[in-house]
C-alpha positions as CSV (number, residue, x, y, z in Angstrom):
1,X,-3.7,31.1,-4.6
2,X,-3.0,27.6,-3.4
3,X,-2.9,24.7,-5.9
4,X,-5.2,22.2,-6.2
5,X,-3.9,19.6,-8.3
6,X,-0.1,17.9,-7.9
7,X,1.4,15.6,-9.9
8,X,3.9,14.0,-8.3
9,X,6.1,10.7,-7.9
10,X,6.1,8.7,-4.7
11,X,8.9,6.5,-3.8
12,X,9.0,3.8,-0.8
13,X,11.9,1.4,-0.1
14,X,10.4,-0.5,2.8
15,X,12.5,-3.4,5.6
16,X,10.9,-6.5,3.9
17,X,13.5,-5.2,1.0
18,X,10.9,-6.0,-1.8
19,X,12.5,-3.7,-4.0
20,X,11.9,0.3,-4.5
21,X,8.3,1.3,-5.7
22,X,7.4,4.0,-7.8
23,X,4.5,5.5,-8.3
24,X,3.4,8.7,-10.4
25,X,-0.2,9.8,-9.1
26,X,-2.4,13.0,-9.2
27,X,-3.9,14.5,-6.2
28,X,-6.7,16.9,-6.3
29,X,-8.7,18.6,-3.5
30,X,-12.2,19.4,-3.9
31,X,-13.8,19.2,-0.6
32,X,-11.6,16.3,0.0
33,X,-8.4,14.5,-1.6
34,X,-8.9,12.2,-4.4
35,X,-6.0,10.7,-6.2
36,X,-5.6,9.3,-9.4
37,X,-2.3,6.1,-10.5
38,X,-1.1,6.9,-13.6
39,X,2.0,4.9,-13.4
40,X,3.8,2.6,-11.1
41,X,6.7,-0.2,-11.0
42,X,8.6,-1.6,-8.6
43,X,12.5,-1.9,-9.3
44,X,13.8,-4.9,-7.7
45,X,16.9,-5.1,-5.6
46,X,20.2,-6.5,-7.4
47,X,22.2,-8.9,-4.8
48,X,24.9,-6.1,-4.2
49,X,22.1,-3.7,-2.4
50,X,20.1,-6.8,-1.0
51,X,23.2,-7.4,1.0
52,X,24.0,-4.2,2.1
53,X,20.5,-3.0,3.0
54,X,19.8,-6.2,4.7
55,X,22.9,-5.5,7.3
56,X,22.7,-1.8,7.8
57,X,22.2,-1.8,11.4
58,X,26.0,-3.5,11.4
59,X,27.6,-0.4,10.0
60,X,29.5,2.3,11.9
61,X,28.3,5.6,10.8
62,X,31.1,6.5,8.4
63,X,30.5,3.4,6.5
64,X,26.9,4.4,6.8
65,X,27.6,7.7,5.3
66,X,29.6,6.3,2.2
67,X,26.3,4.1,1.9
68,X,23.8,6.8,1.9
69,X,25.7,9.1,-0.7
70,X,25.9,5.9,-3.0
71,X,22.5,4.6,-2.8
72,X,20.9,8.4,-3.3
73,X,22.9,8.2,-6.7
74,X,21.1,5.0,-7.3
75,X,17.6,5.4,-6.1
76,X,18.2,8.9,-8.4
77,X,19.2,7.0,-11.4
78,X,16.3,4.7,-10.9
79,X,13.8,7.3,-10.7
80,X,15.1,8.4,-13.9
81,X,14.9,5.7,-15.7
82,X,10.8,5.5,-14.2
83,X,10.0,8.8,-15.5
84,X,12.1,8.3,-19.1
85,X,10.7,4.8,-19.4
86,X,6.6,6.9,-19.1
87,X,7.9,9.8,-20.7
88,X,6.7,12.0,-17.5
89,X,6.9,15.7,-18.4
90,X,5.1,17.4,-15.4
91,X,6.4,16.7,-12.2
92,X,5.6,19.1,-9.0
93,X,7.9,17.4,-6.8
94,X,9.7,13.6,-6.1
95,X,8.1,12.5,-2.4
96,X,10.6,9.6,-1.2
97,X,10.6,8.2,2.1
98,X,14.6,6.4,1.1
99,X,15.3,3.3,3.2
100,X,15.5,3.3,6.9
101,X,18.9,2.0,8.5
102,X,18.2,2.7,11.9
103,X,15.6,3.6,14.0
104,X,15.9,4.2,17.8
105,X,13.6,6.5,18.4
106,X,14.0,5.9,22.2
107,X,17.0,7.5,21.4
108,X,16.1,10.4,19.3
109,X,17.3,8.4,16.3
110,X,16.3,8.1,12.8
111,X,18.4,7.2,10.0
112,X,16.8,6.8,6.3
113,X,19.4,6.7,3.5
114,X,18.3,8.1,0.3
115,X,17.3,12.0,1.6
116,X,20.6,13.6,0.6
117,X,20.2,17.0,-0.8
118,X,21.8,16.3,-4.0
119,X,19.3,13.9,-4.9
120,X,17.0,17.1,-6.3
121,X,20.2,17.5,-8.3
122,X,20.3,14.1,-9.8
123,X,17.0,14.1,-10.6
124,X,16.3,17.9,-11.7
125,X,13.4,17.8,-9.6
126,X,12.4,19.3,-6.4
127,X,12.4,17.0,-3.9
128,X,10.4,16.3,-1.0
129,X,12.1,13.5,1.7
130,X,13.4,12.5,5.3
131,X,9.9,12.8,6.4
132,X,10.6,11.1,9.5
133,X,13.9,12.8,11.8
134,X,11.6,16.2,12.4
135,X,9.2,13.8,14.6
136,X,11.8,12.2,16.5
137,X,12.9,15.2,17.5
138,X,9.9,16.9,18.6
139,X,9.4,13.6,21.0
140,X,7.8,11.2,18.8
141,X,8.4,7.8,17.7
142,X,9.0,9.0,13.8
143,X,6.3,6.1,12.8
144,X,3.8,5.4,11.8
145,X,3.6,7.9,8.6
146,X,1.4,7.0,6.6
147,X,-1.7,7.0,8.9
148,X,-2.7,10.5,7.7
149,X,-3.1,9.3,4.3
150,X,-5.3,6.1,5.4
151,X,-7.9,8.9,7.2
152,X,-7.7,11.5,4.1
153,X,-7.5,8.6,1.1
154,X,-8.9,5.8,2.4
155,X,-11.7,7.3,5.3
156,X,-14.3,4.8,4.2
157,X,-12.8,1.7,6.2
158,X,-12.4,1.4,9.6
159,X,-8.8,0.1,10.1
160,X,-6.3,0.3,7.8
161,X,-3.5,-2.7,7.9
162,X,-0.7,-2.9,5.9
163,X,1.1,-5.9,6.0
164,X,4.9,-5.4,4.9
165,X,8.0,-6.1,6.8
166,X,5.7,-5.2,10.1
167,X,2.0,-4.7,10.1
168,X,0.8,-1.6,11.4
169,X,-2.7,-0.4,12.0
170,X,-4.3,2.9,11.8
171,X,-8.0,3.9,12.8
172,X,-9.9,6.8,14.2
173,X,-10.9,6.5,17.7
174,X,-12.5,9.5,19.8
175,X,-12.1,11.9,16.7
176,X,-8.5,11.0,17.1
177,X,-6.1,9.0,14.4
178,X,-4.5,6.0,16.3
179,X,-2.1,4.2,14.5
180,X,1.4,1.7,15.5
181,X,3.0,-1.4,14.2
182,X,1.2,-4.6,15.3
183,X,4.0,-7.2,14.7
184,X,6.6,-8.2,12.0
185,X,5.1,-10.2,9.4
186,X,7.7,-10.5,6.4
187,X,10.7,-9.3,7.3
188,X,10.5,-12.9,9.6
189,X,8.3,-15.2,7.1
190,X,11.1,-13.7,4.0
191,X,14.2,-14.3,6.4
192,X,13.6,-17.7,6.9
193,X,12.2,-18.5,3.7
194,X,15.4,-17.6,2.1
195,X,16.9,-20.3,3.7
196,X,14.8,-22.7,1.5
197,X,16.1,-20.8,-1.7
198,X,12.7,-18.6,-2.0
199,X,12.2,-15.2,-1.9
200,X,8.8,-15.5,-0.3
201,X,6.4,-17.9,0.1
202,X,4.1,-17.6,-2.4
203,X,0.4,-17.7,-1.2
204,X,2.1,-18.9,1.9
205,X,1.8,-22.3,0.8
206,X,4.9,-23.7,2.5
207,X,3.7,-22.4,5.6
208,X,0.4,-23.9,5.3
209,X,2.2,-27.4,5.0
210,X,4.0,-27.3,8.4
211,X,2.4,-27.4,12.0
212,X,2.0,-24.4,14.9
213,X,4.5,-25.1,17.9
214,X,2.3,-23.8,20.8
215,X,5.6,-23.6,23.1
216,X,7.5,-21.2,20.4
217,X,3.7,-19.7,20.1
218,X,3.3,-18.7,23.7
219,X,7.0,-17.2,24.1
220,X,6.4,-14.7,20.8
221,X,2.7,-13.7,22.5
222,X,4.5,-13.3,25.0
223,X,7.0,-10.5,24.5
224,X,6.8,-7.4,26.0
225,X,6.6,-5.2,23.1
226,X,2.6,-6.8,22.8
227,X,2.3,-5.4,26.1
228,X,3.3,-1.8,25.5
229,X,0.3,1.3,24.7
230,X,0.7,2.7,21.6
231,X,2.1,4.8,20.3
232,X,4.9,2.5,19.4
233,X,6.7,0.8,16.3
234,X,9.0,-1.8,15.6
235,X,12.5,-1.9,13.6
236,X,15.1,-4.7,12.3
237,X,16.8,-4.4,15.8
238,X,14.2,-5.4,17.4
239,X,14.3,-8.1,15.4
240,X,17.4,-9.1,15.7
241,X,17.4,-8.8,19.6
242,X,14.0,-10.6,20.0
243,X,12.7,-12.8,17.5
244,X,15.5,-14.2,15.4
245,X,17.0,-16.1,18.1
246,X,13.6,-17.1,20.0
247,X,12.9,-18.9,16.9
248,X,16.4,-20.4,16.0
249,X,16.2,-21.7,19.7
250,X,14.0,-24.5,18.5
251,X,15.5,-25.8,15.8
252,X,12.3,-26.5,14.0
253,X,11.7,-27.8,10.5
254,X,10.9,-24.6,8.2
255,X,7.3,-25.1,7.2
256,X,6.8,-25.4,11.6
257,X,8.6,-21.8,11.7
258,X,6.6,-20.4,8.8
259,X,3.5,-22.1,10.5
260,X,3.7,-20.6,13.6
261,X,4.7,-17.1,12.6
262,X,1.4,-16.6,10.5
263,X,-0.1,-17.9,13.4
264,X,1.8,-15.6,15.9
265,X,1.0,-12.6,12.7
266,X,-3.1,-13.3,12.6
267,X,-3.4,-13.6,17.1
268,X,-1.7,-10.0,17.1
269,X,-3.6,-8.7,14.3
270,X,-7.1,-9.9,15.7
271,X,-6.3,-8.6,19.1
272,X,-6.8,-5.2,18.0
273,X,-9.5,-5.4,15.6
274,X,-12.0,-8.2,16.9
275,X,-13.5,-6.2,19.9
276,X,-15.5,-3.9,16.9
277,X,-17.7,-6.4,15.5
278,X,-18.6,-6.0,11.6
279,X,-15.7,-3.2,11.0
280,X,-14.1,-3.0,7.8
281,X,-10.3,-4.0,7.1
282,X,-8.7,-2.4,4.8
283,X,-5.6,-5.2,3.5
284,X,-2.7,-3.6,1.6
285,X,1.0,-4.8,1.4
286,X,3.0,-7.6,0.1
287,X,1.5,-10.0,2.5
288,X,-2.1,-9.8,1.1
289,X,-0.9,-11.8,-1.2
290,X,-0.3,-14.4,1.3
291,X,-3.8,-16.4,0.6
292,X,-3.4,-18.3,4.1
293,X,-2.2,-15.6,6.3
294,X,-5.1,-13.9,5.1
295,X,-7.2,-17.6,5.5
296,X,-6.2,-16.9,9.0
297,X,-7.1,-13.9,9.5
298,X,-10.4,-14.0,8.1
299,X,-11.4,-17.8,9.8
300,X,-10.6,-16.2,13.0
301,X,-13.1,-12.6,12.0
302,X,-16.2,-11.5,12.0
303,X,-14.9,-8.1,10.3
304,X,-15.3,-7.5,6.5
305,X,-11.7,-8.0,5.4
306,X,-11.3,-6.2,1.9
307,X,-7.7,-6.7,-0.3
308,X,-8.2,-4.1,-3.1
309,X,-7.1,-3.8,-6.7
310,X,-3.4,-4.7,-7.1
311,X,-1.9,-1.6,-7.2
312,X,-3.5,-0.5,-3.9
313,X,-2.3,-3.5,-2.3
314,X,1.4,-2.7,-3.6
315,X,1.9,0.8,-4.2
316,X,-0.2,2.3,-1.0
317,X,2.7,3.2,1.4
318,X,4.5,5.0,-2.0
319,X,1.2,6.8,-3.2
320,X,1.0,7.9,0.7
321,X,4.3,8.9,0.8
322,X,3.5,11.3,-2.3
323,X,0.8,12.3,-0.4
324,X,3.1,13.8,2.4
325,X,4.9,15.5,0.1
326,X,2.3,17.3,-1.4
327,X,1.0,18.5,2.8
328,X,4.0,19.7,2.8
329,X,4.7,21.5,-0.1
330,X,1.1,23.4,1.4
331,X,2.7,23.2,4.6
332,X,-0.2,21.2,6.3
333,X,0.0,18.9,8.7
334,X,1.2,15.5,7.4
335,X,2.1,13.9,10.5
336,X,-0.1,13.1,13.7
337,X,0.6,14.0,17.5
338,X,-1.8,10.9,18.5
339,X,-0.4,8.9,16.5
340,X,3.3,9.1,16.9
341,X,3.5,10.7,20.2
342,X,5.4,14.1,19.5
343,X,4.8,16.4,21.5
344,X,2.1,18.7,18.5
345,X,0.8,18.0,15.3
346,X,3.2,19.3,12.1
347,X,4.7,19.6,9.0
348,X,7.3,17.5,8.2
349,X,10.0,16.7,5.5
350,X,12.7,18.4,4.0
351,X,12.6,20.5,0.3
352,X,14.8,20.4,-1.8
353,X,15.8,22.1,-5.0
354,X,17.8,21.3,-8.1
């Protein structure tokens, strides 16, 4: 007889390179999936890996190699020290998404370091990882993931955003799960940040100081990606290509870049969601804690725009990415044909043992 009841430890490195969460969380089906947090912590990056993970996509692929046997040994050692520091005793798998260095799914490629087999090794856990390669092989974009967990978790709000390096969106439309990344939001707002010797801009308070450049404005509207049907996802190369030097090409004071990216952020974000009057929006990520993005957002709305308890907000995409371990350690589905544009609906993920 199947199991009912998983205890397991989610683990999510995401592009805004906020540092690794960790969560340990119980899911139990009765009728539907309910999950409980019993622990979570998220394990900032030291300099050495900021650097490194911040210019992965400049690597050849030997170099990339040598990365991604290093940093399983560390993610591994820092899962350890999460499960000796809550004295966890009962774990039915580790569900890890690692950290993506490339993604080019227009060329069947998808590259997250941190999914080596030896990791179940390190750990002395099973292990349940690389959840996205099997999708970009069977045609699809390998992202969005963790829209499956918004409609079996979180089925009580109409759209789900999460605001993290990108925002993405996921919702249910024609008894179908639709779901793609929006727009960057921190991996832009951090990256120039930085450059005033912050981390982030705490309750976006810089940015709300400076002034929207409507030329600057109508250029980032303006790119094509906006254009494109889902489904369809974004990546730091993208990045690189398209925003990066759009912005640096007008030499604006830092609050006026910080300004106009929340700006550019809440336009994209309401062009999806403010044709359904009255829906509910469900916040989640590090930028809900950005009080004037979400100012934006909300002066611009007639939707009910909810940011939940604090460890929804940071620890989602890592309790999801549990989540997709345990579908697949039943061998359910755990990633969507309509929402990532494979070519069927399926399992996917790699386990491992110790």
């Amino acid at each position: 007889m199947m199991k009912s009841k998983y205890n397991v430890i989610g683990v999510m490195s995401g592009t805004s390179l906020d540092g690794i969460d960790l969560v340990y969380v119980t899911f139990e089906f009765e009728q539907t999936w309910q999950f409980k947090i019993i622990h979570t912590e998220t394990v900032a990056y030291n300099n050495y890996w900021h650097e490194i993970l911040k210019n992965l996509v400049s690597y050849s692929l030997k170099e990339l190699q040598q990365i991604d046997e290093d940093y399983t040994v560390y993610l591994s050692n820092i899962i350890n020290s999460f499960i000796e520091k809550n004295n966890i005793n009962d774990v039915d798998a580790i569900c890890s998404h690692g950290h993506t260095a490339l993604h080019q799914p227009e060329n069947k490629l998808t590259y997250q370091i941190g999914n080596l087999p030896n990791m179940a090794r390190l750990v002395n856990n099973k292990v349940v990882c690389d959840f996205r390669v099997q999708d970009v092989e069977f045609g699809g974009q390998g992202a969005p993931l963790v829209p499956i967990g918004d409609q079996l978790l979180f089925s009580e709000y109409n759209y789900c955003i999460n605001l993290g390096g990108f925002a993405n969106i996921s919702f249910d439309h024609k008894s179908k799960r639709i779901a793609y990344d929006i727009c960057p939001v921190n991996i832009v707002l951090n990256y120039y940040v930085k450059q005033l010797g912050f981390n982030f801009d705490d309750e976006g308070k810089i940015a709300s100081t400076g002034t929207v450049n409507n030329e600057l404005l109508e250029q980032l509207n303006a790119l094509d990606f906006y254009k494109e049907s889902p489904p369809k996802s974004l990546g730091l190369e993208w990045v690189n290509t398209n925003i990066f030097p759009l912005i640096d090409s007008f030499e604006l004071d830092m609050k006026n870049v910080l300004r106009t990216f929340v700006e550019h952020v809440a336009i994209q974000i309401l062009k999806v969601t403010n044709g359904d009057a009255n829906a509910s929006l469900l916040i989640t990520g590090g930028g809900a804690y950005n009080t004037f993005l979400i100012e934006s957002i909300k002066s611009r709305s007639s939707n009910q725009i909810v940011t939940p308890s604090n460890d929804i907000i940071e620890f989602k995409e890592a309790i999801i990415f549990g989540f997709l371990g345990v579908l697949k350690l039943r061998n359910e589905t755990n990633c969507l044909q309509s929402v990532t544009g494979a070519n069927k609906d399926h399992s996917s993920g790699k386990i491992y043992l110790p």
